[in-house]
MITOR-787185 format. One record per atom (N, C-alpha, C): residue in three letters; chain; x, y, z. Coordinates in steps of 0.2 Angstrom, whole numbers, plus 5000, padded with zeros to 4 digits. Example, Ala and Ser with C-alpha at 12.3 -4.5 7.8 and 13.67 -1.06 7.14 Angstrom:
REM residues 2
resn  chain  east  north  up
ALA  A  5066  4972  5039
ALA  A  5062  4978  5039
ALA  A  5066  4984  5039
SER  A  5064  4989  5035
SER  A  5068  4995  5036
SER  A  5064  5000  5039
END
This chain:
REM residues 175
resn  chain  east  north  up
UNK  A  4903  4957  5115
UNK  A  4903  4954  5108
UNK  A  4910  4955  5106
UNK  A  4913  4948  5104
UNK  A  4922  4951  5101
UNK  A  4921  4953  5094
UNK  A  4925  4955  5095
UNK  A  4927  4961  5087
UNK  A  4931  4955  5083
UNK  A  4929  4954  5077
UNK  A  4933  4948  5073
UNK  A  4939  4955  5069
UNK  A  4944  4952  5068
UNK  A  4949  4957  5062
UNK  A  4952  4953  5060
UNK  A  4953  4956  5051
UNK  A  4956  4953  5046
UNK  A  4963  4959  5047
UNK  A  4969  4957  5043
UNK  A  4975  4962  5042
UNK  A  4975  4960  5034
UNK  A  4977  4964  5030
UNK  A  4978  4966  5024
UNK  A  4983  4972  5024
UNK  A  4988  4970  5019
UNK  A  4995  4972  5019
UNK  A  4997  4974  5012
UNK  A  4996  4981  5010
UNK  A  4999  4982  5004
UNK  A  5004  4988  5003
UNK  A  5008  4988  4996
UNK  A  5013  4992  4996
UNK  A  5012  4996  4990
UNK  A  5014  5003  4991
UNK  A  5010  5009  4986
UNK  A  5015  5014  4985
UNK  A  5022  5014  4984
UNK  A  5026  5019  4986
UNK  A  5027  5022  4994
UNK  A  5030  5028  4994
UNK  A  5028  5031  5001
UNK  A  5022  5030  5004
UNK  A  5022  5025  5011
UNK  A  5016  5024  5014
UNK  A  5014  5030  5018
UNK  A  5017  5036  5017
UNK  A  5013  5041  5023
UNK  A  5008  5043  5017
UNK  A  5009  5040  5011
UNK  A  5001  5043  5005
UNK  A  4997  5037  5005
UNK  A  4999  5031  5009
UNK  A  4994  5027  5007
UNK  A  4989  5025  5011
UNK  A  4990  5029  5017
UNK  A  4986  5028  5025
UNK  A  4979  5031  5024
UNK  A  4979  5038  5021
UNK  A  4973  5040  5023
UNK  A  4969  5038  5018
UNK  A  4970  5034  5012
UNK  A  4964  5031  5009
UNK  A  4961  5026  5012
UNK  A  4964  5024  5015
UNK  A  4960  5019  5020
UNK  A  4959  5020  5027
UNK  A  4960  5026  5029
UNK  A  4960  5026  5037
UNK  A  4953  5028  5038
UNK  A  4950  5032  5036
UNK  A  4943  5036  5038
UNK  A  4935  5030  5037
UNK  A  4936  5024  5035
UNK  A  4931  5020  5034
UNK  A  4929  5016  5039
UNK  A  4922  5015  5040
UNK  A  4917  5012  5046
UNK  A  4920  5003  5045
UNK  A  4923  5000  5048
UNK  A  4927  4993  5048
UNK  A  4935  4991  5047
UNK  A  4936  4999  5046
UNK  A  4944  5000  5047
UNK  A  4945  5002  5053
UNK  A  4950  4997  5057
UNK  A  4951  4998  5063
UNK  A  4957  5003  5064
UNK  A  4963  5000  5060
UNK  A  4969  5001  5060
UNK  A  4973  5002  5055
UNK  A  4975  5008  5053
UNK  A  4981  5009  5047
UNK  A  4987  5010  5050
UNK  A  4992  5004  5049
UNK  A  5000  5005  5054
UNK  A  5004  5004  5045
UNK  A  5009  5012  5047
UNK  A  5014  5011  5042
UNK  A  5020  5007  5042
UNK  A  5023  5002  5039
UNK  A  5029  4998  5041
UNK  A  5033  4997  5036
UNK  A  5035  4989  5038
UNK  A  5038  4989  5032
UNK  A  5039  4981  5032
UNK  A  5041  4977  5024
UNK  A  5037  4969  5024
UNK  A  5043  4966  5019
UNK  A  5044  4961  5017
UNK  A  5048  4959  5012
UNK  A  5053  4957  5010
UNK  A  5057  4961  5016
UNK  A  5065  4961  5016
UNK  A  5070  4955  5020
UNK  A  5074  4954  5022
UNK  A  5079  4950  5023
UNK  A  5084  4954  5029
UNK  A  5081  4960  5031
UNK  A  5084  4963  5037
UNK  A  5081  4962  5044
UNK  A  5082  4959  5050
UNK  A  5078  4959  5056
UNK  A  5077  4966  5059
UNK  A  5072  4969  5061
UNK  A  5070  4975  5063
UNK  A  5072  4983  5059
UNK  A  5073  4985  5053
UNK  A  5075  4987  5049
UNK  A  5072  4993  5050
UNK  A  5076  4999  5050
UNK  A  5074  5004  5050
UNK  A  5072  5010  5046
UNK  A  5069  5017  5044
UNK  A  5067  5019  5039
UNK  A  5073  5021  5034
UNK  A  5080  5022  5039
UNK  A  5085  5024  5035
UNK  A  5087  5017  5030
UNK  A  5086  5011  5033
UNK  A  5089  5006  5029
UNK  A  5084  5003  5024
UNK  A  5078  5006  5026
UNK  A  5072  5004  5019
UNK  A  5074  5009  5014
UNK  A  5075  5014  5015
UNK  A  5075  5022  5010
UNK  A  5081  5018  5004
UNK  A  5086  5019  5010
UNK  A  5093  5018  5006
UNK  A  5094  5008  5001
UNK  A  5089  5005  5004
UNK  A  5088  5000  4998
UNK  A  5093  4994  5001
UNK  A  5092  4993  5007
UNK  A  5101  4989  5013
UNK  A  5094  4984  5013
UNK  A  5088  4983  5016
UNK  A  5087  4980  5020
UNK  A  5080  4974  5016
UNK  A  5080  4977  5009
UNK  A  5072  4973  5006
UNK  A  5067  4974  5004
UNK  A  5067  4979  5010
UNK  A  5060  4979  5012
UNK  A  5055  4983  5009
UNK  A  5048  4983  5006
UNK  A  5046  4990  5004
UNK  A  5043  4994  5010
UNK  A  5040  5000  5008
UNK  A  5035  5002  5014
UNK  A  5029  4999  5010
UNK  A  5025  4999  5018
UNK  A  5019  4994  5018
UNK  A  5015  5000  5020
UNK  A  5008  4998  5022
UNK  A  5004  4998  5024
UNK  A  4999  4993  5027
UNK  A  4999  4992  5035
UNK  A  4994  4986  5036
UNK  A  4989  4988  5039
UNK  A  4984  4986  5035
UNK  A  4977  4987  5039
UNK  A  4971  4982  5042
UNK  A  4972  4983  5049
UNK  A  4968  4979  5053
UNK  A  4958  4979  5053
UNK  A  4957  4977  5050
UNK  A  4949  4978  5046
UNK  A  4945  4972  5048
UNK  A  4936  4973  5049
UNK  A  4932  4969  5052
UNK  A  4927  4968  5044
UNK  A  4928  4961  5044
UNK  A  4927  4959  5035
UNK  A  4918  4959  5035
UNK  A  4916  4959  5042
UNK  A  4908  4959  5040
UNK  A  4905  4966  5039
UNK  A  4909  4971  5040
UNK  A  4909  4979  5039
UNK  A  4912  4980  5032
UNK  A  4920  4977  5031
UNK  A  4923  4982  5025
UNK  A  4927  4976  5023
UNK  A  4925  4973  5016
UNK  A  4927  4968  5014
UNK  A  4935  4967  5010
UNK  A  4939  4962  5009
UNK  A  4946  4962  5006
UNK  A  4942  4967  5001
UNK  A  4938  4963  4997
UNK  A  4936  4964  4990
UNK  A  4937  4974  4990
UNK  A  4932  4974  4995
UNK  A  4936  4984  4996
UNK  A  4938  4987  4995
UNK  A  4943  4985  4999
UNK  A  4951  4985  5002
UNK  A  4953  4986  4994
UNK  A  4953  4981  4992
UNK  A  4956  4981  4983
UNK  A  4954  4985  4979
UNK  A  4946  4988  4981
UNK  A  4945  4994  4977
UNK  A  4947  4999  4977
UNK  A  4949  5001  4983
UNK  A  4953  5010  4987
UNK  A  4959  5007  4984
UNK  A  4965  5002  4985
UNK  A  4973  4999  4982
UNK  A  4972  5002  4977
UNK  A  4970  5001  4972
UNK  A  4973  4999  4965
UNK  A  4973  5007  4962
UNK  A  4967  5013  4964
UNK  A  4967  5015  4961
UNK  A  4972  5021  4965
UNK  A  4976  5019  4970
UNK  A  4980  5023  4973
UNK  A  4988  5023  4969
UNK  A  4988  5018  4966
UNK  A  4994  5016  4962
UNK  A  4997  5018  4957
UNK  A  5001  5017  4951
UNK  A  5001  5016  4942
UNK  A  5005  5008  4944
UNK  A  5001  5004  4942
UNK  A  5001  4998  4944
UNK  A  5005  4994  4936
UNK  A  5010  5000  4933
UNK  A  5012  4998  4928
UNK  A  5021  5000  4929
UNK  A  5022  5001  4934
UNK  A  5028  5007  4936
UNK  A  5030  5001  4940
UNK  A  5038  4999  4940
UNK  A  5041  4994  4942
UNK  A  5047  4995  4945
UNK  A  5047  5003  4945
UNK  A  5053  5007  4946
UNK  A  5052  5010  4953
UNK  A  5047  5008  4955
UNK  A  5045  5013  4962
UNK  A  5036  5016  4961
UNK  A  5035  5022  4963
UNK  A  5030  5025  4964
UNK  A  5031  5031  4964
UNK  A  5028  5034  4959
UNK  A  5029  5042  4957
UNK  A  5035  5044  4959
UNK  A  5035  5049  4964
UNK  A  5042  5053  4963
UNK  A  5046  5049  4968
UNK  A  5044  5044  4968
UNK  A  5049  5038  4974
UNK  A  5052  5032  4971
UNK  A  5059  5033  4971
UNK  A  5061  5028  4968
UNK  A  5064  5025  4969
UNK  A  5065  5017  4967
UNK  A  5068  5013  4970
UNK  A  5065  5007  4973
UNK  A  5068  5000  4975
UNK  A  5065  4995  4976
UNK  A  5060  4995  4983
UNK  A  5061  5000  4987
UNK  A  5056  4999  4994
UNK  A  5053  5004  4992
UNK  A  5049  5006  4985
UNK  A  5046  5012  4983
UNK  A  5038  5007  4978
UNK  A  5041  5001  4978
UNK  A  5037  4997  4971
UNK  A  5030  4996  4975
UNK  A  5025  4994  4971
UNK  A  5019  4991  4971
UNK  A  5019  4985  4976
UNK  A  5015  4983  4980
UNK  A  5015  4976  4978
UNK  A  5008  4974  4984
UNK  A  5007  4970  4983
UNK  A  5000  4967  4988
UNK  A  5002  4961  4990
UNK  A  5002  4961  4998
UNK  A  5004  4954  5000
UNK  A  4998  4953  5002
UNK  A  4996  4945  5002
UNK  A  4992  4943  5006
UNK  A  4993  4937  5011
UNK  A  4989  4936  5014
UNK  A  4989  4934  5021
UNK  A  4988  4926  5021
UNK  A  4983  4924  5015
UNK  A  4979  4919  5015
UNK  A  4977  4917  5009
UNK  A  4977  4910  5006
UNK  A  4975  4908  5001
UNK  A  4968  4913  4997
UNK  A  4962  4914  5001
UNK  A  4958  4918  4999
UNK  A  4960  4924  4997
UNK  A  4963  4927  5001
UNK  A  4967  4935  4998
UNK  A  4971  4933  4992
UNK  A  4974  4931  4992
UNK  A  4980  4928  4985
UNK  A  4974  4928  4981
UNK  A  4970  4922  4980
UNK  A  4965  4925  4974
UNK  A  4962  4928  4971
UNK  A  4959  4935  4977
UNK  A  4957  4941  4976
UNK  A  4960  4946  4974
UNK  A  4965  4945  4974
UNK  A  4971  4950  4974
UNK  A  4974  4947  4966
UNK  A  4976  4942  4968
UNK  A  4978  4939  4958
UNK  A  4971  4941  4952
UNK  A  4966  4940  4954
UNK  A  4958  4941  4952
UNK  A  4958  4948  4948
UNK  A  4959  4955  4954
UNK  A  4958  4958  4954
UNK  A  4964  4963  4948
UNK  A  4968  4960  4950
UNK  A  4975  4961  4944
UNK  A  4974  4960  4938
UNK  A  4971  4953  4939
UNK  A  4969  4952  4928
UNK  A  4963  4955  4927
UNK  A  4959  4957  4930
UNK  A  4953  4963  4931
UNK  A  4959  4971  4928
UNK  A  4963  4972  4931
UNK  A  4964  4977  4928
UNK  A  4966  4979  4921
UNK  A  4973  4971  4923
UNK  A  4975  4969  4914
UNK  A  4970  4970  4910
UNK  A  4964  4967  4910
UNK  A  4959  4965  4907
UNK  A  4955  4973  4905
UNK  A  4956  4977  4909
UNK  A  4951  4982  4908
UNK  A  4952  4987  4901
UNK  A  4959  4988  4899
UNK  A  4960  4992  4895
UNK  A  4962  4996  4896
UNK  A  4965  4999  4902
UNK  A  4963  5006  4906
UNK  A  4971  5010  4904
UNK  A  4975  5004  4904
UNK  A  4983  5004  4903
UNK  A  4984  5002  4896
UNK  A  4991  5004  4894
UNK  A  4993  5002  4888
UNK  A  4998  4999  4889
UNK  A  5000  4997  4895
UNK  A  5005  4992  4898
UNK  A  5006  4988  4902
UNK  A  5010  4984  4902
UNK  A  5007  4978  4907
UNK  A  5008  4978  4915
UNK  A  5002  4977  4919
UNK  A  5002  4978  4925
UNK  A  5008  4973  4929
UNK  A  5012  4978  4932
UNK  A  5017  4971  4934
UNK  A  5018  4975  4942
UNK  A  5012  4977  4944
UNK  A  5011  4978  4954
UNK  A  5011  4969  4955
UNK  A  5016  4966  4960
UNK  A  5017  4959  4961
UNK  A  5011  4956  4968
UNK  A  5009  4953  4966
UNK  A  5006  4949  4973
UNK  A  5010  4943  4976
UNK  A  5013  4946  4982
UNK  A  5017  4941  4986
UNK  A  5015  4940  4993
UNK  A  5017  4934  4995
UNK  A  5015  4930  5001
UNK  A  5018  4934  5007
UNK  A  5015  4936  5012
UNK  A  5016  4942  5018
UNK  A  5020  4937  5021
UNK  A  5024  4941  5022
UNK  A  5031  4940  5029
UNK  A  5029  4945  5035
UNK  A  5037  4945  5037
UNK  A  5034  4948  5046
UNK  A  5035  4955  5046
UNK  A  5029  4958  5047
UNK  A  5029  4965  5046
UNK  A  5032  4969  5054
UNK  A  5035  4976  5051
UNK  A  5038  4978  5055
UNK  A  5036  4986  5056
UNK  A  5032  4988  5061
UNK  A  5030  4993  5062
UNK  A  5034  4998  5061
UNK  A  5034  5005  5057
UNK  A  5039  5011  5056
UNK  A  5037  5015  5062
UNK  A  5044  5020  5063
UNK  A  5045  5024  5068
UNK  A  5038  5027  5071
UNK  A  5039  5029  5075
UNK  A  5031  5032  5077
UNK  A  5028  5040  5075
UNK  A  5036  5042  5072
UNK  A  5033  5048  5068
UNK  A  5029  5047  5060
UNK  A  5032  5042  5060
UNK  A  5027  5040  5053
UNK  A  5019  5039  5053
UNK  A  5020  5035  5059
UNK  A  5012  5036  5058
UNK  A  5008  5041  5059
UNK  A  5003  5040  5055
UNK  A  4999  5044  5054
UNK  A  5000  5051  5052
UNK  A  5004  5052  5047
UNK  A  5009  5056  5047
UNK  A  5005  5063  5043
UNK  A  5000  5060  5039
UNK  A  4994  5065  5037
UNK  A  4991  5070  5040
UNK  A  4991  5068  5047
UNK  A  4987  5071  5053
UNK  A  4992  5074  5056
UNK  A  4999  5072  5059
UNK  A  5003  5077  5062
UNK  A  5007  5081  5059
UNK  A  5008  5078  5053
UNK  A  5012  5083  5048
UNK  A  5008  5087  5043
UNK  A  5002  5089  5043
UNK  A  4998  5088  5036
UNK  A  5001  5091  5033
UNK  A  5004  5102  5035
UNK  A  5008  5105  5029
UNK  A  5013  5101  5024
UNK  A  5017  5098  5026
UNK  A  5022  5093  5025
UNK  A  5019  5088  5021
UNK  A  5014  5084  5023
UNK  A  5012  5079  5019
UNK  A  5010  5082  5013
UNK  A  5004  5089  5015
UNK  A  5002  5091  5007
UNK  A  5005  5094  5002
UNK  A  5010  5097  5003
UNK  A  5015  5098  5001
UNK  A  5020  5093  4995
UNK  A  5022  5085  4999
UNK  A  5025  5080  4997
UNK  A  5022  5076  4992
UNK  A  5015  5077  4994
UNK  A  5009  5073  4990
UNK  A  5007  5078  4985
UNK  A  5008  5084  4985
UNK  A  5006  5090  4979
UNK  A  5013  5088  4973
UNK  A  5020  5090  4976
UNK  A  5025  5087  4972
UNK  A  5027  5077  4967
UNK  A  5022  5074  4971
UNK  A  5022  5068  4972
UNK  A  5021  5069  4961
UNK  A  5013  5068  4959
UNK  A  5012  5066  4954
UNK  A  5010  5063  4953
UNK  A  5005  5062  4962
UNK  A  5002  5054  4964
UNK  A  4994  5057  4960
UNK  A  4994  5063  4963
UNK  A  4987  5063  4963
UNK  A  4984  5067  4955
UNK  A  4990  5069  4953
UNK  A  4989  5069  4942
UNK  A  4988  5062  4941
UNK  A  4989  5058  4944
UNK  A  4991  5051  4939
UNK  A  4984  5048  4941
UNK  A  4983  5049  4948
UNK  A  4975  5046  4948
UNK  A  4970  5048  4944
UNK  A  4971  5056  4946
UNK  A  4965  5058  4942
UNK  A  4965  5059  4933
UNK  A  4970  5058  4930
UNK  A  4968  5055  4924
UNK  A  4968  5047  4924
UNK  A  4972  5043  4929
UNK  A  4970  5038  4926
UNK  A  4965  5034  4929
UNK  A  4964  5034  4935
UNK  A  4958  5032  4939
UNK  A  4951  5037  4940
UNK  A  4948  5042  4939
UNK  A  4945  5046  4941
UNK  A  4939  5046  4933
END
């Protein structure tokens, strides 16, 4: 029986904190760190860091939608964010640091817009949610030390993710 996959492409600051919200789920095949957006052909982590190349870090995940729906996917993104920060992502600054949801397809576009005014709407913020939804371009897989970078590095990851300010800002704000 073939395996059907969707990919869904979003950006959340540093992607070595964006992987394991979504890597551990039954219909998540794939969480590949990269990078999307930009105006550089094959662009490396020093010239995403440094702001040369456009692009933000990503995260793309390859998922089976009769298992684990866009609509999901959306639920674990948003609350990973401050979806009001335009400046980057916690202690990451800078334009390859910002928010943003690409989608793939007219239906993801509207779930994704959907879900946005779903936030605006909630009250949750006192400011205005300006994480952007843009049409995915060509994704570019990061170095191979990045991947999965939770697992090989975890002292380092936790550490990075303790200093971050990711996870004060969840748990007062989404939690």
């Amino acid at each position: 029986m073939e395996q059907i996959t969707n990919i869904a492409t979003f950006a959340g600051g540093c992607f070595w904190c964006m992987v394991k919200p979504f890597a551990e789920y039954d219909g998540i095949h794939k969480v590949t760190s990269g990078y999307m957006g930009g105006h550089l052909e094959n662009p490396t982590y020093e010239d995403v860091k440094a702001g040369q190349s456009g692009h933000l870090e990503v995260v793309q995940i390859e998922f089976d939608p009769a298992i684990f729906s866009y609509e999901k996917l959306l639920e674990i993104y948003w609350p990973q964010v401050d979806p009001t920060d335009d400046g980057g992502q916690f202690q990451d600054r800078g334009e390859s640091y910002k928010a943003a949801i690409f989608y793939h397809d007219t239906l993801q576009q509207q779930l994704a817009e959907a879900s946005k005014q779903a936030i605006a709407e909630s009250g949750r913020f006192n400011k205005p949610i300006v994480t952007e939804i843009r049409e995915a371009s060509i994704f570019y897989p990061a170095e191979d030390y990045h991947q999965d970078y939770y697992k090989k590095s975890a002292n380092h990851y936790k550490e990075d993710r303790a200093k971050s300010g990711r996870d004060e800002f969840i748990n007062t704000n989404w939690k």
